[in-house]
N, C-alpha and C positions, 0 to 999 in steps of 0.2 A: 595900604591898609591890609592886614592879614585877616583869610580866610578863615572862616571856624573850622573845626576840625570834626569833620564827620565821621558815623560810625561806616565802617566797609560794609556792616551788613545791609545796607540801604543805601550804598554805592555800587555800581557796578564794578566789576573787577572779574574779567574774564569767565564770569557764569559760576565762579566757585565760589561756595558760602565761606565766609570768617567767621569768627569768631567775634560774638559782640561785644568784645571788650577792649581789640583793637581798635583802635583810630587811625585816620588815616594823618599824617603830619600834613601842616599848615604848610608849610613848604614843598610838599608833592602835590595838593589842593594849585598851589599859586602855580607850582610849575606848567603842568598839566593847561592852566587855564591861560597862561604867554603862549601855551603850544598849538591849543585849540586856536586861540586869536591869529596864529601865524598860518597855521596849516586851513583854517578855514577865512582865510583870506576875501571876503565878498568882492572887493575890489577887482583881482587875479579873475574871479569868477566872472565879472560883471566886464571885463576888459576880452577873455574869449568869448564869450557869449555875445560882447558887441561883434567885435573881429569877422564873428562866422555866420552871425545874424541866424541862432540858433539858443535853443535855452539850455541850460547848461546839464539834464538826460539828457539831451539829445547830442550834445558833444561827449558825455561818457560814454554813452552806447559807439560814437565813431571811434574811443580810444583803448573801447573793451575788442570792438571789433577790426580793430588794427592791429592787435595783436594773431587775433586769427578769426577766423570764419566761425560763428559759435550759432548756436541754433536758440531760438525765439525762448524757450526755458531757461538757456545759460546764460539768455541778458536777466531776463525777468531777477534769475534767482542771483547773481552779479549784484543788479543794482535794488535791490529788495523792491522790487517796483511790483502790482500787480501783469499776470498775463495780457489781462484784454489792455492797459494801457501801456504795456511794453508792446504791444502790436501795432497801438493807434501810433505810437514815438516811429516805430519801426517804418508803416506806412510813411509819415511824414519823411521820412528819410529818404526812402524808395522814389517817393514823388519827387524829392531833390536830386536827385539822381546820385546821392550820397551812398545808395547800398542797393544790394539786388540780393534777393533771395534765389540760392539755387539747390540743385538738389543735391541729399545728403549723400553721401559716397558710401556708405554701409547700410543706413534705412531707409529703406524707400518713404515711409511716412514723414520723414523730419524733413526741413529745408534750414540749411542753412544761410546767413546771411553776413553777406560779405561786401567789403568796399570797392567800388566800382574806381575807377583813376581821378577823378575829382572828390572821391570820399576821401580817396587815402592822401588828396595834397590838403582836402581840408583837417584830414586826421594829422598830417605833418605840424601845418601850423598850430592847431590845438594844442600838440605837444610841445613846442616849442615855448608857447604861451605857459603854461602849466607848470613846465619843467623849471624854466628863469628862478633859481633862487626870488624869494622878493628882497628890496633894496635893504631891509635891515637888517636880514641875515647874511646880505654879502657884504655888507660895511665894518662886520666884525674883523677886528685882527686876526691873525693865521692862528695865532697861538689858540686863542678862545674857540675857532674854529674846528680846530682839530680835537681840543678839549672834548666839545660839543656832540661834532661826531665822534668821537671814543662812548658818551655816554651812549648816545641815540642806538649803536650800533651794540652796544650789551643789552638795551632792553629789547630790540628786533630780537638778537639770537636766541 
């Protein structure tokens, strides 16, 4: 069943106004929404979040902070969370012994927070989980594969 075709100006599309005489086509509607269903996977979600017996903030904040040591504002503003309950996720984390806040190397006011050795084998797995292709996008043949990422990889640049 195809999508109706909406106007862009009451769709979002990167913060910049259209013109309301565009539509957006019935087939970037459809696309978009096999995309969403694939990339926001509840399953995937619901499988690390068993895995690590954590909710699934609290496994982004392990795989924001796996990347580097970021301070209490650059989870918050990372995962559009408020402060005071990017502090409560944070605390929880700290009590798991998943993170430790330490202090900031340039401001003395900030503390950064960073993965302790069993945050970062929980941050391993998390990504491992996360990363796996799901099963129907790796069942596709090479050809469609490559197709796929050719398109994916024009709309990123």
């Amino acid at each position: 069943m195809s999508a109706p075709a909406l106007d862009k100006s009451s769709a979002a599309n990167d913060g910049e106004p259209e013109d309301s005489d565009d539509l957006v086509p019935p087939a970037a509607l459809e696309a978009w929404a096999a995309m969403r269903e694939l990339v926001l996977d509840h399953e995937r979600k619901k499988e690390v979040c068993e895995a690590l017996g954590l909710s699934f903030v609290r496994v982004r904040v392990l795989l924001l902070v796996a990347q580097a040591p970021q301070t209490m504002g650059a989870i918050a503003a990372r995962l559009t969370t408020d402060p005071p309950y990017t502090t409560l996720v944070v605390d929880d984390l700290e009590r798991r012994g998943l993170v430790e806040r330490r202090a900031h190397p340039t401001d003395r006011r900030a503390k950064l927070v960073a993965l302790t050795p069993s945050g970062e084998e929980a941050a391993r797995r998390a990504d491992a989980l996360v990363s796996a292709p799901p099963t129907r996008l790796a069942a596709l043949d090479a050809d469609d594969l490559e197709v796929l990422r050719t398109i994916l990889a024009g709309l990123s640049g």
